[in-house]
C-alpha positions in Angstrom: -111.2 -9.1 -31.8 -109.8 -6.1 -30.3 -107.7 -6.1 -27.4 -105.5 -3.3 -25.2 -103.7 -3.5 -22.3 -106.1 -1.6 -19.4 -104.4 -1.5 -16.5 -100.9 -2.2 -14.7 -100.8 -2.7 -10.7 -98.1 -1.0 -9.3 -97.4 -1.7 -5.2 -97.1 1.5 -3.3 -95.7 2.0 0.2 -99.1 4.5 0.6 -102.0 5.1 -1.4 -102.3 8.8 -0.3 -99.0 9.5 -0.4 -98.8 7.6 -3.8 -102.6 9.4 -5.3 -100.7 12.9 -4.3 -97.8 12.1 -6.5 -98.9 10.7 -9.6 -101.9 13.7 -9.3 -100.1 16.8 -7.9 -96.9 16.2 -9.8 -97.3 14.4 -12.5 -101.1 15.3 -13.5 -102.4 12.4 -13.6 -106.4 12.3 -12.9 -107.6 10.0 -10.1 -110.0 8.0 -11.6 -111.3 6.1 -8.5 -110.7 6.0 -4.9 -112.9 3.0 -3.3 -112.8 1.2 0.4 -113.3 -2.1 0.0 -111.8 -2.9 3.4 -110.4 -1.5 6.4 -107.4 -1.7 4.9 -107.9 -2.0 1.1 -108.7 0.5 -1.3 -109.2 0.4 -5.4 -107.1 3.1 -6.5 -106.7 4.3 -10.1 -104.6 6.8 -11.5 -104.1 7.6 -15.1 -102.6 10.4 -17.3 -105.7 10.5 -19.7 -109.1 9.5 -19.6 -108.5 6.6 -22.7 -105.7 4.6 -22.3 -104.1 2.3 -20.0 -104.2 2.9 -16.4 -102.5 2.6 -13.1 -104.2 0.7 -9.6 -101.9 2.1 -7.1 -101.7 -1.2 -4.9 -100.7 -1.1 -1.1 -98.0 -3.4 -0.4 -99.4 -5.6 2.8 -96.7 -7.7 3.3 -93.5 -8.4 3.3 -92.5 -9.5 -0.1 -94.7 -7.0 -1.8 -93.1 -4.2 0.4 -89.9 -5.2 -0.8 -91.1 -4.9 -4.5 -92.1 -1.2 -3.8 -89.8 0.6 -6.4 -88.3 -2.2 -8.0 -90.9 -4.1 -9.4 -88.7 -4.7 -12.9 -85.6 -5.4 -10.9 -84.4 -1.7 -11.9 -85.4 -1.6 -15.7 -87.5 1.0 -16.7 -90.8 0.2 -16.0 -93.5 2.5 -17.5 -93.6 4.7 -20.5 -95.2 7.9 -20.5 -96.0 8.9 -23.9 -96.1 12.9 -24.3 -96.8 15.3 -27.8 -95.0 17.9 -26.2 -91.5 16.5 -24.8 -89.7 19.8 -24.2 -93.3 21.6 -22.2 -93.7 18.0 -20.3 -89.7 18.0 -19.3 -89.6 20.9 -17.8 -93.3 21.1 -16.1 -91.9 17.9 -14.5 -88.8 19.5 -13.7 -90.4 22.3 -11.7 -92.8 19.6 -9.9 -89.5 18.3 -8.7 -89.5 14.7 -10.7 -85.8 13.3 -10.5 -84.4 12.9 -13.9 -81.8 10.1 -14.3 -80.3 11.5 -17.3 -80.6 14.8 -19.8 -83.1 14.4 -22.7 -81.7 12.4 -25.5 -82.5 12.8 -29.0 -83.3 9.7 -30.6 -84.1 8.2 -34.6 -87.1 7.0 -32.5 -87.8 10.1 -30.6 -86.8 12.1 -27.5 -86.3 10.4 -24.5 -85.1 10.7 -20.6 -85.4 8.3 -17.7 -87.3 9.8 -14.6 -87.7 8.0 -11.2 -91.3 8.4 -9.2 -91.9 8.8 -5.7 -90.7 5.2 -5.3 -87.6 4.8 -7.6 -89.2 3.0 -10.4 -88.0 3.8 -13.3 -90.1 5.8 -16.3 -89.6 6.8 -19.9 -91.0 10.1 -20.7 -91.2 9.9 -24.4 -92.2 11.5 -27.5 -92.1 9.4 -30.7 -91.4 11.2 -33.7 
């Protein structure tokens, strides 16, 4: 048996606001944008076309609105795997992504903390 994870839900304030970010500065590829209400939508964003994705969630009340940006209680969150740390750091740099911390150089790999449009908190990572 074979088995991945697909997607993660994350709950945004916005979905356009939230598809802009994730595309425009980070990249990513909209993978779908469907109505399925008057107020729902299926959102998915993702950095690749294999892979796990995101479904960019609209928070619609008040306990989900309160999660927006701190949906691991301020641990990082997500993990954005990257082959090309140093060219990735600084496209993201120039896109304007807040960094929480300079690169580190790890026995695992490089590393830094980055916030989205939110404030959750993201690895950018290359393994070695």
């Amino acid at each position: 048996m074979s088995r991945s994870i697909g997607m993660i839900t994350l709950v945004v304030s916005d979905y356009d606001e939230a598809i802009a970010w994730y595309t425009n500065v980070l990249g990513f590829s909209l993978v779908s944008d469907t109505k399925l209400s008057d107020t729902k939508r299926w959102v998915v964003v993702a950095p690749e076309k294999d892979g796990a994705r995101l479904l960019l969630a609209k928070a619609d009340e008040a306990s989900q609105q309160a999660a927006v940006g701190n949906q691991t209680g301020g641990r990082v969150a997500l993990f954005l795997y990257t082959d090309d740390f140093t060219n990735d750091h600084a496209k993201m740099l120039d896109a304007g992504v807040k960094f929480l911390e300079n690169p580190r150089h790890e026995k695992y790999g490089s590393v830094a903390v980055f916030e989205d449009l939110y404030g959750n908190k993201w690895d950018l990572l290359q393994l070695k």
